[in-house]
LOLUMRO-724727 format. One record per residue (C-alpha): residue number from 1; residue in one letter; y, z, x. Coordinates in Angstrom, 3 decimals. Example, Ala and Ser with C-alpha at 12.3 -4.5 7.8 and 13.67 -1.06 7.14 Angstrom:
REM LOLUMRO-724727
     i   aa          Y          Z          X
     1    a     -4.500      7.800     12.300
     2    s     -1.060      7.140     13.670
REM end
This chain:
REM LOLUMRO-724727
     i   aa          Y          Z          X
     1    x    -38.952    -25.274    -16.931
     2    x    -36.060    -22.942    -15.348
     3    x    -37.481    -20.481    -12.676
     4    x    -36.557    -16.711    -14.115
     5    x    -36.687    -15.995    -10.139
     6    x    -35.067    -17.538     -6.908
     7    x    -37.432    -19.672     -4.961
     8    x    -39.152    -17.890     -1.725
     9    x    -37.871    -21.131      0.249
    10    x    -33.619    -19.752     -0.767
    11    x    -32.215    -17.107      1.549
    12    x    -30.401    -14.293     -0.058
    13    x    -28.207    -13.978      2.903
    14    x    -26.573    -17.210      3.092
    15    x    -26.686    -20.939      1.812
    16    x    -29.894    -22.698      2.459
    17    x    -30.289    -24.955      5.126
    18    x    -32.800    -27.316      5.795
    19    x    -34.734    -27.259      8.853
    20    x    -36.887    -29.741     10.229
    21    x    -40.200    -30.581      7.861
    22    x    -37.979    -29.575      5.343
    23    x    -35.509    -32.371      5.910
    24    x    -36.044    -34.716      3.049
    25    x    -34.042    -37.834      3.904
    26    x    -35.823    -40.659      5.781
    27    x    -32.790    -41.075      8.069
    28    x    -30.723    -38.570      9.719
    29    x    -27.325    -38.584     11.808
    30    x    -28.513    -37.138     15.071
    31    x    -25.858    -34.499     17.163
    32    x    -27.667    -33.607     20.749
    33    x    -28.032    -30.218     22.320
    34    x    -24.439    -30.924     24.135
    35    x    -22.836    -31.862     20.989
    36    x    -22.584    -35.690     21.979
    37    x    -23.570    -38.045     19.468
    38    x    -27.134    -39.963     19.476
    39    x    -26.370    -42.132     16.017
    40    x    -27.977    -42.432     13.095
    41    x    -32.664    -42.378     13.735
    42    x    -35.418    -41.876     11.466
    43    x    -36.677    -38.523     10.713
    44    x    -39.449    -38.746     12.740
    45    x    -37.827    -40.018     15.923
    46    x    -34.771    -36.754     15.265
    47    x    -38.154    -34.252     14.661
    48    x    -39.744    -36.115     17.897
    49    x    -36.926    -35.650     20.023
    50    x    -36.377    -32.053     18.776
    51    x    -39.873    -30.744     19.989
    52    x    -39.028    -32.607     23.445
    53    x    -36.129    -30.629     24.059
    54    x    -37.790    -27.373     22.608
    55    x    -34.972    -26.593     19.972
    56    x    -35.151    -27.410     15.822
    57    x    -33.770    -29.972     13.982
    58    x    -31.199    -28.521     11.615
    59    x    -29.196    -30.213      8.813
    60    x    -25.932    -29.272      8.965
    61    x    -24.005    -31.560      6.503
    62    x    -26.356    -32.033      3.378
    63    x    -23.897    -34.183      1.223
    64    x    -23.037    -36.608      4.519
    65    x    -24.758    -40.307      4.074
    66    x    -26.836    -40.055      5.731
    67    x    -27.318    -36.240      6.643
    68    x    -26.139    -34.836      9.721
    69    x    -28.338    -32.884     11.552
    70    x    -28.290    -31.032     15.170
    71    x    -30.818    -30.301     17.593
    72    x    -30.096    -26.733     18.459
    73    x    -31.885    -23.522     18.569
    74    x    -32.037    -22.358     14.508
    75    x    -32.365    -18.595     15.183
    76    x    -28.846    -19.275     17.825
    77    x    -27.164    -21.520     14.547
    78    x    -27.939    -18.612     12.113
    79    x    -25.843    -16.028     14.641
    80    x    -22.959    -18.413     15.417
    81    x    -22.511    -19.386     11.764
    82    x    -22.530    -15.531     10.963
    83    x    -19.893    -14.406     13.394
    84    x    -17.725    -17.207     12.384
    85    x    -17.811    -15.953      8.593
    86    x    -17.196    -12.355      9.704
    87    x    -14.286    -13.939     11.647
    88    x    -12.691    -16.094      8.746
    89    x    -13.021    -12.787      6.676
    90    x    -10.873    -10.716      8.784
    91    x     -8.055    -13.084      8.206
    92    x     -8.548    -12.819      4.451
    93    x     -6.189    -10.615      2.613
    94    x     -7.023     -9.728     -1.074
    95    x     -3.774     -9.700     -2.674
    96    x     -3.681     -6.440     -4.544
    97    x     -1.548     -5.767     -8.024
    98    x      0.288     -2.816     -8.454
    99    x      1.452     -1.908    -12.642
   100    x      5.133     -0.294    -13.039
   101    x      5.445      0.498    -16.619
   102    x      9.431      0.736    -17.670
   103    x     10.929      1.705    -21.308
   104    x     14.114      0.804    -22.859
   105    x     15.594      4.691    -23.009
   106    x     14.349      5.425    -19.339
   107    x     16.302      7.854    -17.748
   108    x     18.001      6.419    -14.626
   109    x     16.449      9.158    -12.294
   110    x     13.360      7.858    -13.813
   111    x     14.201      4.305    -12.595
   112    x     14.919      5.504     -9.381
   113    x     11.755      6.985     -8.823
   114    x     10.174      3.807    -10.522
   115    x     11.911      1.512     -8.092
   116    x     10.917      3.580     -4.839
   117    x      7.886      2.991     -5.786
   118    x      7.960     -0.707     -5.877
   119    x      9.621     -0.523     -3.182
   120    x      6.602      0.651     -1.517
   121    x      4.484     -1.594     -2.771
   122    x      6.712     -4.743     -1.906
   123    x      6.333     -3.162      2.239
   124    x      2.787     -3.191      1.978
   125    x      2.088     -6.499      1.055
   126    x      1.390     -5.906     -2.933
   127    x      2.394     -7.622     -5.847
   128    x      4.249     -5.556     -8.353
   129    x      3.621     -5.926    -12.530
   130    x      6.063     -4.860    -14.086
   131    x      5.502     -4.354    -17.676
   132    x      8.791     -2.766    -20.009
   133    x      7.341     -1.773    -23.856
   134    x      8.997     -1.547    -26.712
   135    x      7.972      1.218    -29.769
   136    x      9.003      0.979    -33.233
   137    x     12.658      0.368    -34.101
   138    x     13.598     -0.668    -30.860
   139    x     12.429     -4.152    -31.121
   140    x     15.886     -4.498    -32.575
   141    x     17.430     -4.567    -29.814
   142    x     15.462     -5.523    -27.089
   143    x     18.561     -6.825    -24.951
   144    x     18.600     -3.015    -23.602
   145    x     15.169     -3.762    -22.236
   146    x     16.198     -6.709    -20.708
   147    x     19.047     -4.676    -19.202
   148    x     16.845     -2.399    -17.273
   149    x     14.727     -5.056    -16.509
   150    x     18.034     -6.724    -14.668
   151    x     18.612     -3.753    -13.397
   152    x     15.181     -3.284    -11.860
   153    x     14.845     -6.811    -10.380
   154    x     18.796     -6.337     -8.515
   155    x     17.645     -3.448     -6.993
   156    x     14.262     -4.435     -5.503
   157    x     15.674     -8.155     -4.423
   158    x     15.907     -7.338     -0.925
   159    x     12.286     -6.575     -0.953
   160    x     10.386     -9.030     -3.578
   161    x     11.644    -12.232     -6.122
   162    x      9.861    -12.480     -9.886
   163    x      7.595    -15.358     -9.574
   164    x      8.972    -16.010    -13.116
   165    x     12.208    -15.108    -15.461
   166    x     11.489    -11.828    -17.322
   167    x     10.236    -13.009    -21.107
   168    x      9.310    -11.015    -23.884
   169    x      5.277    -11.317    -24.808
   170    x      4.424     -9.415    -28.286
   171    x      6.710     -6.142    -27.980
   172    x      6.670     -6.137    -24.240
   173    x      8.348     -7.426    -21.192
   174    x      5.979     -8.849    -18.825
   175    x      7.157     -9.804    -15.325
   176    x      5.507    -10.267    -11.812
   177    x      6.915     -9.858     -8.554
   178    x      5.933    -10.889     -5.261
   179    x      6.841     -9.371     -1.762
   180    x      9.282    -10.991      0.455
   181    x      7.704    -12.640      3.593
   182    x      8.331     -9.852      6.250
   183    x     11.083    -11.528      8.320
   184    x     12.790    -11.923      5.717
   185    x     12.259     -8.945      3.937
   186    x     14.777     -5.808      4.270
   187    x     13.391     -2.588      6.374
   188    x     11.644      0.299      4.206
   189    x     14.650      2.974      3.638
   190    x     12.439      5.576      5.701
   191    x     12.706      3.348      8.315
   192    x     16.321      2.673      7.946
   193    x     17.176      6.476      7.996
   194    x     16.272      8.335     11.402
   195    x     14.734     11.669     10.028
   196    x     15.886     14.393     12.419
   197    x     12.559     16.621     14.161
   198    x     12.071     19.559     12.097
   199    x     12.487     22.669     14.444
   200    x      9.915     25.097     15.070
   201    x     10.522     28.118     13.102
   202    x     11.816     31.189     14.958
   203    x      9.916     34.022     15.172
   204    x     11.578     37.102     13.804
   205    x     10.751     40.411     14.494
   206    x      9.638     42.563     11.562
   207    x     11.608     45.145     10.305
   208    x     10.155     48.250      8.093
   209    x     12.452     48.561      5.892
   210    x     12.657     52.372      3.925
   211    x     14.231     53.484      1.231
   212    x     17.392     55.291      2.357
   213    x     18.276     58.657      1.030
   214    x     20.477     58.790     -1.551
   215    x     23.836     60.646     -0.968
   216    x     23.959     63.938     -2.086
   217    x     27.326     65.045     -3.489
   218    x     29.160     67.691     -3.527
   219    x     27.868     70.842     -5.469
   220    x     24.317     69.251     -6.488
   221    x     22.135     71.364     -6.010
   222    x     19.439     70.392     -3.577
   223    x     15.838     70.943     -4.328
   224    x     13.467     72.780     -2.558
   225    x     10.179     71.777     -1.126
   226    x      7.254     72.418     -3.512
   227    x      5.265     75.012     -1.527
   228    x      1.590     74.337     -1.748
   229    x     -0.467     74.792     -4.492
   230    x      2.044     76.219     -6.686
   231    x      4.469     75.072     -9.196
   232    x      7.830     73.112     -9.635
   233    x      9.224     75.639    -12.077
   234    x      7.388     78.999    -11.735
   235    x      8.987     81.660    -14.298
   236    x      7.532     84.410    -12.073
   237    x      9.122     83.282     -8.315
   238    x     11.556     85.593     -9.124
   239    x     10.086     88.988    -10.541
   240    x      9.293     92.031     -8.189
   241    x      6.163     94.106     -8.384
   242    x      6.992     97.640     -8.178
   243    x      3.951     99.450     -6.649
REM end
């Protein structure tokens, strides 16, 4: 009967190792506290000789005939073992995919644009998918999407190869490309051209600019100032009040 559960006796945190009662082979490869080794004694002479030297007896190669085990400190093993996984991971690199989707009519500013970024991807150490589709009628003549595809793979050579030839899959165009190993692979073109420091901008001083007054020429009339509170065209300016 299958256990729905992991056993209490399995450690979440790592593979299980066995450590002294637990050690179910009768005889054991023995490696001493200074890493010589004692050959190949009983169980109960390795557990024996463990408690004498106050440190555990740990198996450390399960599938060896017969087992190997060491006489060291268990709670010491579980730390070195740890830092040494931490340091195999740091020299792992997941290799991570980038998609570039093409079409047969693309417009070559398009490709341009498509192929800088590739480019980009190729410097950083990503693989490139490039995937050209066709639509409708223009499975006729896929040698145009081939063409672009050409065209694509020349222009990106300096920086990644196709880890295969370009073939058509259904009604696309299915390719993969790998980055160049970097001394071998050309400079990014930022790199290549020396962008000049942008200057600080100036400081200019602020002008209020007005209106200017329109020229007035010759026999215009010039208007008057509106005198306060009254009208612009008052019919009686002009009459006199005899008193």
């Amino acid at each position: 009967m299958s256990r729905p559960f992991p056993s209490r006796s399995s450690s979440s945190s790592g593979p299980f190792v066995r450590v002294n009662g637990k050690i179910r082979s009768r005889e054991v490869r023995v490696i001493g506290v200074d890493g010589k080794q004692l050959g190949v004694l009983t169980l109960g002479e390795a557990l024996t000789m463990a408690r004498s030297n106050g440190v555990d007896l740990v198996e450390v190669a399960p599938n060896a005939t017969p087992p190997v085990c060491r006489l060291v400190d268990y709670g010491k093993y579980r730390y070195e073992q740890a830092k040494r996984d931490k340091e195999s991971k740091k020299h792992q690199h997941a290799t991570k995919v980038k998609e570039v989707q093409l079409s047969p009519k693309i417009d070559p500013h398009d490709l341009g644009v498509k192929i800088g970024h590739a480019i980009d991807f190729l410097c950083e150490d990503m693989k490139v998918k490039v995937t050209l589709k066709f639509r409708g009628r223009e499975m006729a003549h896929t040698e145009f999407g081939f063409q672009v595809v050409e065209k694509f793979l020349t222009d990106i050579s300096a920086y990644g190869h196709p880890d295969f030839e370009p073939k058509l899959n259904g009604r696309a165009i299915n390719l993969m490309i790998s980055p160049l190993p970097r001394n071998k692979r050309a400079k990014h073109p930022s790199q290549l051209d020396g962008a000049a420091p942008v200057p600080a901008p100036s400081v200019r001083p602020q002008i209020n600019h007005q209106p200017a007054a329109a020229p007035v020429e010759r026999g215009a009339k010039t208007e008057e100032p509106r005198p306060a509170g009254g009208f612009a065209n008052n019919p009686f300016a002009e009459l006199e009040v005899k008193r």
